[in-house]
C-alpha positions as CSV (number, residue, x, y, z in Angstrom):
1,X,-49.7,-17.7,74.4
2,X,-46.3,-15.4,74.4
3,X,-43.5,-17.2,75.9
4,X,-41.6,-14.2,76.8
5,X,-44.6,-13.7,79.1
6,X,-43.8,-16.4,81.5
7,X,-40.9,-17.9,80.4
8,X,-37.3,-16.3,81.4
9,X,-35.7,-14.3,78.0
10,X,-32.6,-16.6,78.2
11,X,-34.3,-19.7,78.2
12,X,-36.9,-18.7,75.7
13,X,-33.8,-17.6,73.1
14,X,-32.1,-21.1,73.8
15,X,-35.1,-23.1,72.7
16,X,-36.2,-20.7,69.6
17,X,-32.9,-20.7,68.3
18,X,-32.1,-24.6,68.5
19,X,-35.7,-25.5,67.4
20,X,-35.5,-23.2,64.6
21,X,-32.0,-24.5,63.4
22,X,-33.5,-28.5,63.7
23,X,-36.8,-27.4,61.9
24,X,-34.3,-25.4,59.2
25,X,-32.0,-28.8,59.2
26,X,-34.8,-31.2,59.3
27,X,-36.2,-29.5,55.6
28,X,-32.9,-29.3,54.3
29,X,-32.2,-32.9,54.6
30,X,-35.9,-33.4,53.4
31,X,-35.3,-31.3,50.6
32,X,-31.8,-32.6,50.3
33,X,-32.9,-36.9,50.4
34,X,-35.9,-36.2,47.6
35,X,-33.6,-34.6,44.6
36,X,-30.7,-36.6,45.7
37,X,-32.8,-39.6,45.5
38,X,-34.8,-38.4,42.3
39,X,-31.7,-37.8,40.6
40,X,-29.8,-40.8,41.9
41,X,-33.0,-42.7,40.4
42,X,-33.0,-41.0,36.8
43,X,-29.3,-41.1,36.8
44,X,-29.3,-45.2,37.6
45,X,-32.0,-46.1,35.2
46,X,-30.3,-44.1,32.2
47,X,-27.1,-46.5,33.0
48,X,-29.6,-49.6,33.2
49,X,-31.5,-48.7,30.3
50,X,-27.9,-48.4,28.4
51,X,-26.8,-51.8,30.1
52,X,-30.8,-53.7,28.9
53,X,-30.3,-52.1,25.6
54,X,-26.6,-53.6,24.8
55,X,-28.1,-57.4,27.0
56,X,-31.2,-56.8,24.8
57,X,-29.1,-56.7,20.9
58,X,-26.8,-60.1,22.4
59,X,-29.8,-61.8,23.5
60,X,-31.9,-61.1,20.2
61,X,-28.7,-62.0,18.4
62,X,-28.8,-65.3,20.1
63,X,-32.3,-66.1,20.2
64,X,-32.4,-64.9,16.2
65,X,-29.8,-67.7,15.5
66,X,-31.8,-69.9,17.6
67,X,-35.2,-68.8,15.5
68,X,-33.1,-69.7,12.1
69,X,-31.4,-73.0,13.1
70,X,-35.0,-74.0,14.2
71,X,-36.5,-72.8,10.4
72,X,-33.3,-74.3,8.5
73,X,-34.1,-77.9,10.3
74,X,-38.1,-77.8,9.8
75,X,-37.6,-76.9,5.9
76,X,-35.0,-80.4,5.3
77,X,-36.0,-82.4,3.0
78,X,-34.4,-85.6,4.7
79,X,-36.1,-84.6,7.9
80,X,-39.2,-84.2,6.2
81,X,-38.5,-87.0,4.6
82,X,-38.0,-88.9,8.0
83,X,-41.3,-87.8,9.4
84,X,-43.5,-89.1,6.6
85,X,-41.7,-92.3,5.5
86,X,-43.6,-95.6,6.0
87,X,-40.9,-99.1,6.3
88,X,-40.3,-101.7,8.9
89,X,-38.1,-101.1,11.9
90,X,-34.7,-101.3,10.9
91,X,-35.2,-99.1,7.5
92,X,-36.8,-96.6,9.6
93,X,-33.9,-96.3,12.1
94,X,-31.6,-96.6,9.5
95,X,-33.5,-93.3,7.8
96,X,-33.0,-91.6,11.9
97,X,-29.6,-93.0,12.1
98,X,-28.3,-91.2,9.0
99,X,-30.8,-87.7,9.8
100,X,-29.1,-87.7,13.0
101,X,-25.7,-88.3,12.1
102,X,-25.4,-86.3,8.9
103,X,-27.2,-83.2,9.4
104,X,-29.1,-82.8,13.3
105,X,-25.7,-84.0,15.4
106,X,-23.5,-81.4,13.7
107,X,-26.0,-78.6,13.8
108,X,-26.2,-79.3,17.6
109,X,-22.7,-79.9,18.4
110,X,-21.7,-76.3,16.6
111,X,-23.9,-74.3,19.1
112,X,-23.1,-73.0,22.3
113,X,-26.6,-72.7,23.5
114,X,-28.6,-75.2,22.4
115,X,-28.2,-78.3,24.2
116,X,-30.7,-80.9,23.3
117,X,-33.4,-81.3,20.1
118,X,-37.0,-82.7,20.4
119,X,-38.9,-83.5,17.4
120,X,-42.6,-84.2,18.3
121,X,-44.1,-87.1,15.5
122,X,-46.4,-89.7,14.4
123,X,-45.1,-93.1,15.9
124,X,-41.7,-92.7,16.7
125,X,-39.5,-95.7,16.8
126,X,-37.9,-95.1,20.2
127,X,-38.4,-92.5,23.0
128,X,-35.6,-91.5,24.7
129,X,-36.1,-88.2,26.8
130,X,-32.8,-87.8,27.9
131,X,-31.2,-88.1,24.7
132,X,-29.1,-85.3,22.9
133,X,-32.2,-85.6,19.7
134,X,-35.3,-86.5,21.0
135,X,-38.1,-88.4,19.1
136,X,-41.1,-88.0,21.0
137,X,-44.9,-89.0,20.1
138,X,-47.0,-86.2,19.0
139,X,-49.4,-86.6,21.4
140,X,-47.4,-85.7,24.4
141,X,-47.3,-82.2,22.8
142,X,-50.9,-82.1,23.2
143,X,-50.4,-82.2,27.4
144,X,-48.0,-79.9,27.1
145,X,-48.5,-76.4,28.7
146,X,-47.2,-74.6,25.6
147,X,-49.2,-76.8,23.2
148,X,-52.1,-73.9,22.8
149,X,-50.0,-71.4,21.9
150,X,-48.2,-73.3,19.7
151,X,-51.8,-74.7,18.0
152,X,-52.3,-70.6,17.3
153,X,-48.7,-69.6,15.9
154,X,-46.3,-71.3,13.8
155,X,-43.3,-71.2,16.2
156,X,-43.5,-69.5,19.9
157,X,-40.9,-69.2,22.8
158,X,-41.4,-71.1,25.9
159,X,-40.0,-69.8,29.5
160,X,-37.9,-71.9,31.6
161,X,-38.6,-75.0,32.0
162,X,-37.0,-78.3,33.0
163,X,-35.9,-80.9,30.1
164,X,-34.3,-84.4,29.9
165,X,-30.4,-84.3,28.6
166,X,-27.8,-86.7,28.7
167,X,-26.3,-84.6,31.4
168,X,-29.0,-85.0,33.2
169,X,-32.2,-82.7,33.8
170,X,-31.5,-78.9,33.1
171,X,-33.1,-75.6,32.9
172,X,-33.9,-74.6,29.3
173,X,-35.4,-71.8,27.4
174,X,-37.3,-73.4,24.8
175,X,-38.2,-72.8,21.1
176,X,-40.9,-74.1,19.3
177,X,-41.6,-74.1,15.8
178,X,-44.6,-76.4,13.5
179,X,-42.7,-78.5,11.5
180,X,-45.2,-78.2,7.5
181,X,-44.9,-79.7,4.3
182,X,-44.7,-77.1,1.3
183,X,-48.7,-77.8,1.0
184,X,-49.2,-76.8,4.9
185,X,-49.9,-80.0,5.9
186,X,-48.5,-80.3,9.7
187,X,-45.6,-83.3,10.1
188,X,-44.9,-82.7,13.5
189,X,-43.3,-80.2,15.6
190,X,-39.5,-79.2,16.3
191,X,-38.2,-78.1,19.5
192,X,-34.6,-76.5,20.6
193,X,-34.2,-76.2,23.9
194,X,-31.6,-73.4,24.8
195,X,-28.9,-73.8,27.6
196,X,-30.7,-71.7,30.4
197,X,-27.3,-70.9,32.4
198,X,-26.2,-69.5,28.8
199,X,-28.8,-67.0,28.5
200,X,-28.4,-66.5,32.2
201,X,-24.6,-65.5,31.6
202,X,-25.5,-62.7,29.3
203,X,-27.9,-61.4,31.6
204,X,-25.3,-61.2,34.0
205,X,-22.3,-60.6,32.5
206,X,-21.7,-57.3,33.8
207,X,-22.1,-58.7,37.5
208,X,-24.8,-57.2,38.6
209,X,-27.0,-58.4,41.6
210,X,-30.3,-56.7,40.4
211,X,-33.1,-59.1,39.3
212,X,-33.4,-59.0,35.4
213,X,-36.5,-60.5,33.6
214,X,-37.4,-61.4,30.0
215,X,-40.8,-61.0,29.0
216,X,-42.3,-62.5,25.2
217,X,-44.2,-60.1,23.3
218,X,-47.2,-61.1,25.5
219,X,-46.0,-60.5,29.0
220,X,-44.8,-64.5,29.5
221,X,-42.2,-64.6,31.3
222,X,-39.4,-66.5,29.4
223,X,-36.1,-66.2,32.0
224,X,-35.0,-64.7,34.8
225,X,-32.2,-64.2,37.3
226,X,-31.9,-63.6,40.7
227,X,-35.7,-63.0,41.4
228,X,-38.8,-64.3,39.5
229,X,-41.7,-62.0,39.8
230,X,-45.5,-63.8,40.4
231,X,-47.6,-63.7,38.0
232,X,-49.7,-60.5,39.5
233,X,-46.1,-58.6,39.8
234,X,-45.8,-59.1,36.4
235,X,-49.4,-57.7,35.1
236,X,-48.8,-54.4,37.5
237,X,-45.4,-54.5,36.1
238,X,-47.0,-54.0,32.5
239,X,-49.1,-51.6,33.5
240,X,-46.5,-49.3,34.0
241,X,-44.5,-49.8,30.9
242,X,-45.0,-47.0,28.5
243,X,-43.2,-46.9,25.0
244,X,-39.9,-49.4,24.5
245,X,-37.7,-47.4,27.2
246,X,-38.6,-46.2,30.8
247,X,-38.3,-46.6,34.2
248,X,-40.9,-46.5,37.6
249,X,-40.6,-47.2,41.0
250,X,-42.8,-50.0,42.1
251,X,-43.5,-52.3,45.7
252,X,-42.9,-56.0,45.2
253,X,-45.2,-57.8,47.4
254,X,-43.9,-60.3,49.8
255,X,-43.6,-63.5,48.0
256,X,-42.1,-66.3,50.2
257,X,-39.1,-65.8,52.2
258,X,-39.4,-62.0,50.1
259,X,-40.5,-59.1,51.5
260,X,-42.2,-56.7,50.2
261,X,-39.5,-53.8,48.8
262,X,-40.0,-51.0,46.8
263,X,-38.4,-51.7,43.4
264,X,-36.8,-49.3,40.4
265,X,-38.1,-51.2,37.3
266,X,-36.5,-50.2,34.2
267,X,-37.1,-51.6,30.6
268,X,-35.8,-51.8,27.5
269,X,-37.2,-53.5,24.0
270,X,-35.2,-53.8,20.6
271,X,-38.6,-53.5,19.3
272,X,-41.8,-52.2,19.4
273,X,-43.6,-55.5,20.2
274,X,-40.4,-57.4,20.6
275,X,-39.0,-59.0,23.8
276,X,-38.8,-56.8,26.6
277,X,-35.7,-57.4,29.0
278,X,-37.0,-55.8,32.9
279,X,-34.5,-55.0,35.5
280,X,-35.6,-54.8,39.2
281,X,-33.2,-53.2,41.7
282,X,-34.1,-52.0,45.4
283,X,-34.8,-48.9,45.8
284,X,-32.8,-48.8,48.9
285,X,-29.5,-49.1,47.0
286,X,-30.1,-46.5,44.1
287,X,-31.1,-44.3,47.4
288,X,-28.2,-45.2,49.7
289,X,-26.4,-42.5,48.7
290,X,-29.2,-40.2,49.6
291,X,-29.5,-41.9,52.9
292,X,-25.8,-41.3,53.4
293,X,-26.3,-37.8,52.7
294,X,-29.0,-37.0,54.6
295,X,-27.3,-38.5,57.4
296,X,-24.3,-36.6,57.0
297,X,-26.5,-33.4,56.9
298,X,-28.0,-34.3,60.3
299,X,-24.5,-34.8,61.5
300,X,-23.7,-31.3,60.1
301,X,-27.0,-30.1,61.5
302,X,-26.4,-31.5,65.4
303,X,-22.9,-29.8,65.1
304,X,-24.9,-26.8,64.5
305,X,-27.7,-26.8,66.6
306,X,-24.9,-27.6,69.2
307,X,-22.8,-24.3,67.9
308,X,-26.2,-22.6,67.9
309,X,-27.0,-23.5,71.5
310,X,-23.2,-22.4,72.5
311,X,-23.5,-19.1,70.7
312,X,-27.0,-18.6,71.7
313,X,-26.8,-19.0,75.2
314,X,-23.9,-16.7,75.2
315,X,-26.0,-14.2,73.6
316,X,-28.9,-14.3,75.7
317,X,-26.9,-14.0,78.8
318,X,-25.1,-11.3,77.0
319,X,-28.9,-9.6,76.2
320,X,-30.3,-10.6,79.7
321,X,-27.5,-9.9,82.2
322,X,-28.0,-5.7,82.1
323,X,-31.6,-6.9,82.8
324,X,-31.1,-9.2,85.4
325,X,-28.9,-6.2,86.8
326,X,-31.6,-3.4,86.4
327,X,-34.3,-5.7,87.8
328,X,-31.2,-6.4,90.9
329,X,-31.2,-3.0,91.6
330,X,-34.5,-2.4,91.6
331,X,-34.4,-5.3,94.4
332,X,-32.7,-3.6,96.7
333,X,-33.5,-0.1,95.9
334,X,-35.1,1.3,99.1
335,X,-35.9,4.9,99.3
336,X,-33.9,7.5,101.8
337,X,-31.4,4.5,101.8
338,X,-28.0,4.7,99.6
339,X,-28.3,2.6,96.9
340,X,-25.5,0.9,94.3
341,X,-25.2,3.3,91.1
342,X,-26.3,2.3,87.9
343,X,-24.3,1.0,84.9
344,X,-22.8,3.4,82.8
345,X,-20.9,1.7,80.0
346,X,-24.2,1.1,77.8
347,X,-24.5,3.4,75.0
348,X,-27.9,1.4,73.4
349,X,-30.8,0.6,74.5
350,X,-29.8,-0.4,77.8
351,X,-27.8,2.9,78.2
352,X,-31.1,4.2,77.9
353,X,-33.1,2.2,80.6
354,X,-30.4,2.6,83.0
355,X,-30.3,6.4,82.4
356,X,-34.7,5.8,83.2
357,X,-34.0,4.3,86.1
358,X,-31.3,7.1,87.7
359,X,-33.7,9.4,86.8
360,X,-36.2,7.6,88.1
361,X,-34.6,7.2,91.4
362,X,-33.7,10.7,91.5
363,X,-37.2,11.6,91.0
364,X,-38.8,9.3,94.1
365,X,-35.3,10.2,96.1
366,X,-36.8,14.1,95.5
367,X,-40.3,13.0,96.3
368,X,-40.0,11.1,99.7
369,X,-37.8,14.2,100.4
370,X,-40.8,16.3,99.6
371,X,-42.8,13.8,101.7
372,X,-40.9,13.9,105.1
373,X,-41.0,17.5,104.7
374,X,-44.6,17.2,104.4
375,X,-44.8,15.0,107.3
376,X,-43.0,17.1,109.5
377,X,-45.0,20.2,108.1
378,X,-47.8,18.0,109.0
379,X,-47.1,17.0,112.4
380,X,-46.2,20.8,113.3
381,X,-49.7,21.2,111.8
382,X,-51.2,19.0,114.4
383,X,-49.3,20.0,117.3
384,X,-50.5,23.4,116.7
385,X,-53.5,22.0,115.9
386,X,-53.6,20.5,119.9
387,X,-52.3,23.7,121.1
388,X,-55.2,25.4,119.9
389,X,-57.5,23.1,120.4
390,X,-57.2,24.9,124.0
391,X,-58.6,28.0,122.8
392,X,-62.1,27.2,121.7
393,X,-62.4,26.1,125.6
394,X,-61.1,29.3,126.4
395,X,-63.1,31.4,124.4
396,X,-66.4,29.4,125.3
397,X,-66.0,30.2,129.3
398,X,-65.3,33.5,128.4
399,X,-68.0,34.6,126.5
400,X,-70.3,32.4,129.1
401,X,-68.7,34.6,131.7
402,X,-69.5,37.5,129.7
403,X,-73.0,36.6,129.1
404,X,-73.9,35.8,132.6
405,X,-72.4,39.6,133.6
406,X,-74.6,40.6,130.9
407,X,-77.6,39.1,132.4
408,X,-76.5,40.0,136.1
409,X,-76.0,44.0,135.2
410,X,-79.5,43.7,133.2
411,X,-78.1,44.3,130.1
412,X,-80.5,41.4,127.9
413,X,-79.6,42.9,124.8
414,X,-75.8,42.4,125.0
415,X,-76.7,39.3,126.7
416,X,-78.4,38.2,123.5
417,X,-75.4,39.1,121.5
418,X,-72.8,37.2,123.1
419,X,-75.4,33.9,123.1
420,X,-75.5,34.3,119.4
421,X,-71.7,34.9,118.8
422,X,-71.2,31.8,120.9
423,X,-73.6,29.6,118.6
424,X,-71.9,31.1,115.2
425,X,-68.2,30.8,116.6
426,X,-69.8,27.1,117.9
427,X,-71.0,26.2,114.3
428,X,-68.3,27.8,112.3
429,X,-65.5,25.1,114.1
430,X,-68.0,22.7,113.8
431,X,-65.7,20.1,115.1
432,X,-63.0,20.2,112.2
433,X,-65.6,19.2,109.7
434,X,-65.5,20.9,106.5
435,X,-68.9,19.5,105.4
436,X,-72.3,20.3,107.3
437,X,-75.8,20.0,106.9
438,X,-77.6,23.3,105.6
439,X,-80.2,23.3,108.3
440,X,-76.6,24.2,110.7
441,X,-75.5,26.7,107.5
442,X,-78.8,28.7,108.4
443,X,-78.3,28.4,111.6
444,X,-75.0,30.1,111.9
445,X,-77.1,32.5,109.0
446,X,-79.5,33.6,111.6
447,X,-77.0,33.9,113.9
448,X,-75.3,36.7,112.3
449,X,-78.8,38.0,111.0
450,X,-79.5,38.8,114.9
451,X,-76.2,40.4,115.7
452,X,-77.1,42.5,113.1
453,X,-81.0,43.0,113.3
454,X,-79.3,44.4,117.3
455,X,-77.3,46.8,115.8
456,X,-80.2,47.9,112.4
457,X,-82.8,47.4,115.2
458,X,-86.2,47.1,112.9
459,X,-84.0,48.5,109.8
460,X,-82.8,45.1,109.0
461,X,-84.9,42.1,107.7
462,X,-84.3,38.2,106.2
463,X,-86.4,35.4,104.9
464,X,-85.5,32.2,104.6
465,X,-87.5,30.3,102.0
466,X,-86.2,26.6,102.1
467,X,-88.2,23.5,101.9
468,X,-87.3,20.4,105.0
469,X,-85.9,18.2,102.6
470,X,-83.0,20.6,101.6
471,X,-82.1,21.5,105.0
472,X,-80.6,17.8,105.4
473,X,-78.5,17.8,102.6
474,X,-74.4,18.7,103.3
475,X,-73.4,22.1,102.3
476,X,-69.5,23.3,102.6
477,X,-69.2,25.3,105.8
478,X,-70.1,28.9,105.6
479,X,-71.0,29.0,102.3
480,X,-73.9,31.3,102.9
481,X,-72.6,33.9,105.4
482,X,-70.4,35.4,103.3
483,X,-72.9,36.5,100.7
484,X,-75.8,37.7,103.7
485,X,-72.5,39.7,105.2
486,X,-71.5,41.2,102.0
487,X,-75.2,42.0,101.2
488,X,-75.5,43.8,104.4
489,X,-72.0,45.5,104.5
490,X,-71.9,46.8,100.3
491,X,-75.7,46.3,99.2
492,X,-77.2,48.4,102.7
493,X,-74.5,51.0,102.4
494,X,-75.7,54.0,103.1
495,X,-79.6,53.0,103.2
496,X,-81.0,52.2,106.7
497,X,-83.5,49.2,105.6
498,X,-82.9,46.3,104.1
499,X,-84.6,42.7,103.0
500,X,-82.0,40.0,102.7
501,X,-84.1,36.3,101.1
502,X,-82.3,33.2,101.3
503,X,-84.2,30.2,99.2
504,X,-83.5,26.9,97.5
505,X,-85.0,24.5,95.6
506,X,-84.1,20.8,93.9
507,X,-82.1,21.5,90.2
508,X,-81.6,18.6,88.2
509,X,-78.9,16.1,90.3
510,X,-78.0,18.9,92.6
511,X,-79.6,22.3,94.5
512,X,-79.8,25.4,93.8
513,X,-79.4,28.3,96.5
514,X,-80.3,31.7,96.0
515,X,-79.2,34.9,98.3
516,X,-80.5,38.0,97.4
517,X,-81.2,41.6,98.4
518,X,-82.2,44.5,98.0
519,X,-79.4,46.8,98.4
520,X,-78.0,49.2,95.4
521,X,-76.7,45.9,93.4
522,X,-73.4,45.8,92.1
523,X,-71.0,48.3,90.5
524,X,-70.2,48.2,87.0
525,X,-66.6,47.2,88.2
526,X,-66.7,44.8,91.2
527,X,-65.1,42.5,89.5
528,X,-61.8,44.1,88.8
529,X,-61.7,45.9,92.1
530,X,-59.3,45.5,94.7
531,X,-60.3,43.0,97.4
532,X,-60.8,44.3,100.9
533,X,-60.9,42.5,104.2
534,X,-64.6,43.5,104.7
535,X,-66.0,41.7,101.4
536,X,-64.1,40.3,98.4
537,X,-61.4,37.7,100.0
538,X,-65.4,35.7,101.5
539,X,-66.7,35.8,98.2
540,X,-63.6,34.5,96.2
541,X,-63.0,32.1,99.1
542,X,-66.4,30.4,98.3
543,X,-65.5,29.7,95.2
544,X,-62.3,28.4,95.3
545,X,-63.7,25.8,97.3
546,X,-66.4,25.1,95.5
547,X,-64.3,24.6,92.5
548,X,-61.9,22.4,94.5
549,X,-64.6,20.3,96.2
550,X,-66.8,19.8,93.1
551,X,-65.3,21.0,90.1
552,X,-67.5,22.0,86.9
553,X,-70.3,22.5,86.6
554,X,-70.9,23.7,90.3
555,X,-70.1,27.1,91.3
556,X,-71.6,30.6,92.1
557,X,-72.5,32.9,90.0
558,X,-73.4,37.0,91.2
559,X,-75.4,39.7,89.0
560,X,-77.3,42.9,89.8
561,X,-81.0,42.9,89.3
562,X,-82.1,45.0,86.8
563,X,-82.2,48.5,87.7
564,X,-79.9,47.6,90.0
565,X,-82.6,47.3,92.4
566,X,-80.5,44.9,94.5
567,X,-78.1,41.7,93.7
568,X,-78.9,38.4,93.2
569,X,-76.2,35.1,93.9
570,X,-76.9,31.9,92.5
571,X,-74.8,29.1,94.3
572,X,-74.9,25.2,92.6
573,X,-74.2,22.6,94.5
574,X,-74.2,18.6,94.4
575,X,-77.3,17.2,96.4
576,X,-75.5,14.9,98.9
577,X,-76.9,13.8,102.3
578,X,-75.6,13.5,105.4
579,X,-73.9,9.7,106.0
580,X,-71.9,11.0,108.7
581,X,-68.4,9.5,107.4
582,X,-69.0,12.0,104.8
583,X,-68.4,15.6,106.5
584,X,-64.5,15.1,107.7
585,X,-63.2,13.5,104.7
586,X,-65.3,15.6,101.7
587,X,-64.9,14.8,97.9
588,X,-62.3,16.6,96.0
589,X,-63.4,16.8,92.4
590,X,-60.0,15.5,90.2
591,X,-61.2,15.9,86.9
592,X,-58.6,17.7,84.5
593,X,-56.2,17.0,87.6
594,X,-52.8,15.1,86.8
């Protein structure tokens, strides 16, 4: 559906305009939010990857130390010694006394991150588990969650996890290693349990708030801050990683007081199948700046749809007022009646439509002139028209009076005359009607066949050859007289007989009528001869208005016979019967008409 149809222009340009702006700012900050973002995204994980990398070389720096402090201890001698001595009680804490003291306390008391030792053996003399060293029986080991992997590796990392200290309980990263005799038989197992608020520090040292993770070579989670992933997290985390360094946005499902959130994960290894340090960050805050953005374009985009509407509205008011003028004046135009000129200060398009419309004006102005001209032409017509409507009363009495002072003075003949001048003169007004049925056509025929047939006496004959059936259809008024005169006045010239045949017959979707005699035919120029008031103005007036009335292909057509043994006229015309409504108001053929 076109709105200019039904819609007005002004209102249609308003709405196009401003809905086209918001569609065009609507993209734009599409367009605008998804490479702002994208790049805000690439740009945030190249800084984290930087940041993992350098947290990745302090904590495997760290851990390293804590991987050699734990391989110096479980190669001692005097700890080895320790674990496979056999004495009573007091020689035996004597031996853990002097292990403790001269080698195990100072190694502990260097380091910064390691804050207790357990040592896992056969029959320990005391357990303590919130002592600095820790003797515990080997067989707690074996309950141990970490126990398995520990049963399939020589030493293994273990994530956070709670453990005894003089301090108290703390969180620890912890790191286990099988404590063997040069032979490879098994003496027990050592384990350093690492300060977890150390390793935390280093994860955080450059304050961020994202959630960093550190996964074993296995996908165990060993430490975390600020958010732990579940277990499932973490296996569609690994399905994402690809190579040591990359980054992927991934939705966190809700876990406890959590929602879900879409996540940037970036990681970073040292290594290929080393550690792998993960850091999570919303995705709302690496796109917060493309949020600001877009919402600063839709700022800049209302301003403009506003500035659009204002300019807009001016210009369709500017387009639509010499319209809303034309179509004013148009209004209250009223013809005969003085009417508001046009505008005259367009030189476009509008120029244009007013310069229509004067002319327009001018033109119907001219017309309805030509009209009340008409009309009072017309009515003239008709009071004539009344005057002499007198006349036919006039001239009936008087030839009545005539024809009874015929009769009375015994003159029959003249008597006979004047009846059949009435009839024709009756016929030929025939009420106003310019159609009439061809039974009265050969009536008035006949009529003027006896007027002459009195003055040719027996010199003079006719026939009249025309089925019933044609005699009802509508003819136009003396259509045939002038022929049967113009036979008897040019074809009987100078001869003193004469047949005259009038016939008809159906022709395809009209009738055919056919006057012919048999005078001396026609002359070789009749047709460029001068007309004279006896003949040629009948003959050309019957076909003018057969031409009018009907139009192509109706019409007459006259030749001589051959020999020129007379002359023949052929007259086509439509077959239409008499409705009565029909003969005042006759069809005027239009075609080719403009």
């Amino acid at each position: 559906m076109n709105p200019f149809r039904k819609h007005r222009v002004d209102k249609v340009f308003l709405l196009s305009f401003a809905a086209f702006i918001g569609l065009l700012v609507t993209v734009i900050m599409a367009v605008s939010y998804q490479l702002s973002a994208r790049e805000q995204a690439t740009s945030a994980s190249a800084y984290q990857q930087a940041m993992l990398q350098q947290l990745n070389k302090q904590l495997t720096d760290q851990m390293d130390a804590v991987e050699q402090t734990a391989l110096f201890i479980s190669l001692n001698a005097q700890l080895a010694s320790y674990l496979t001595s056999k004495g009573d009680y007091f020689a035996l804490k004597k031996a853990r006394d002097e292990l403790n003291r001269d080698y195990l306390a100072p190694i502990l008391n260097s380091s910064r991150s390691i804050f207790t030792f357990q040592v896992y053996m056969n029959e320990p003399l005391q357990v303590d588990p919130n002592a600095a060293i820790q003797y515990l029986p080997l067989s707690q080991a074996r309950s141990e969650s970490w126990h398995a992997a520990v049963e399939k590796a020589d030493s293994v990392w273990v994530g956070q996890r709670a453990v005894g200290s003089p301090q108290g309980e703390q969180q620890a990263v912890s790191f286990i290693r099988r404590i063997n005799t040069p032979e490879g038989v098994n003496l027990g197992l050592l384990v350093l349990n690492v300060r977890m608020r150390f390793l935390q520090s280093i994860l955080t040292e450059d304050n961020s708030s994202a959630s960093r993770l550190l996964l074993d070579s296995g996908g165990r989670m060993i430490m975390h801050a600020n958010r732990a992933l579940p277990p499932g997290e973490i296996e569609a985390l690994q399905q994402q990683v690809r190579g040591d360094a990359g980054h992927a946005r991934q939705r966190l499902a809700a876990a406890g007081s959590q929602p879900a959130k879409d996540m940037l994960t970036v990681w970073s290894r040292t290594t290929p199948n080393s550690w792998m340090l993960v850091e999570l960050t919303p995705w709302k805050e690496i796109t917060g700046g493309s949020v600001r953005l877009a919402w600063t374009l839709a700022g800049v985009g209302a301003a403009a749809i506003l500035l659009a509407l204002v300019f807009t509205l001016y210009l369709s008011r500017s387009f639509t007022r010499p319209i809303r003028q034309l179509v004013q004046l148009m209004k209250s135009y009223a013809p005969g009646r003085p009417a508001r000129p046009p505008q005259t200060e367009y030189r476009n398009e509008f120029g244009s439509l007013f310069g229509g419309y004067r002319k327009l004006t001018e033109r119907i102005e001219g017309l309805y002139q030509s009209l009340e001209q008409q009309h009072r032409a017309q009515r003239r017509a008709e009071i004539r028209a009344l005057q002499a409507a007198i006349n036919p009363h006039f001239l009936y009495n008087t030839l009545d009076q005539l024809n009874w002072m015929a009769i009375e003075a015994g003159q029959e003949k003249i008597s006979h005359v004047v009846e059949l001048m009435g009839r024709m003169f009756r016929i030929s007004l025939s009420g106003g009607e310019t159609m009439i049925p061809l039974q009265e056509e050969l009536l008035l025929v006949e009529s003027y066949l006896g007027i002459q047939q009195a003055k040719w006496r027996s010199g003079l004959e006719y026939r009249i050859e025309i089925a019933g059936e044609l005699r009802e259809l509508l003819v136009p008024k003396l259509t045939l007289q002038p022929f049967v005169e113009n036979a008897i006045v040019h074809g009987f010239h100078g001869s003193s007989r004469g047949l005259v045949t009038i016939s008809g017959e159906q022709h395809g979707s009209g009738m055919r009528l056919v006057v012919q005699d048999d005078g001396i035919g026609l002359r070789d120029d009749w047709q460029a001869r001068k007309r004279t008031r006896t003949g040629g103005y009948g003959v050309r007036n019957v076909k003018e208005r057969i031409e009018v009335l009907f139009g192509r292909p109706y019409g007459v057509e006259l030749r001589s016979l051959p020999e020129r043994k007379g002359t023949r006229v052929e007259i086509y015309l439509p077959s239409r019967e008499d409705h009565g409504a029909e003969r005042g108001e006759p069809h005027v053929d239009d075609r080719d008409r403009g």
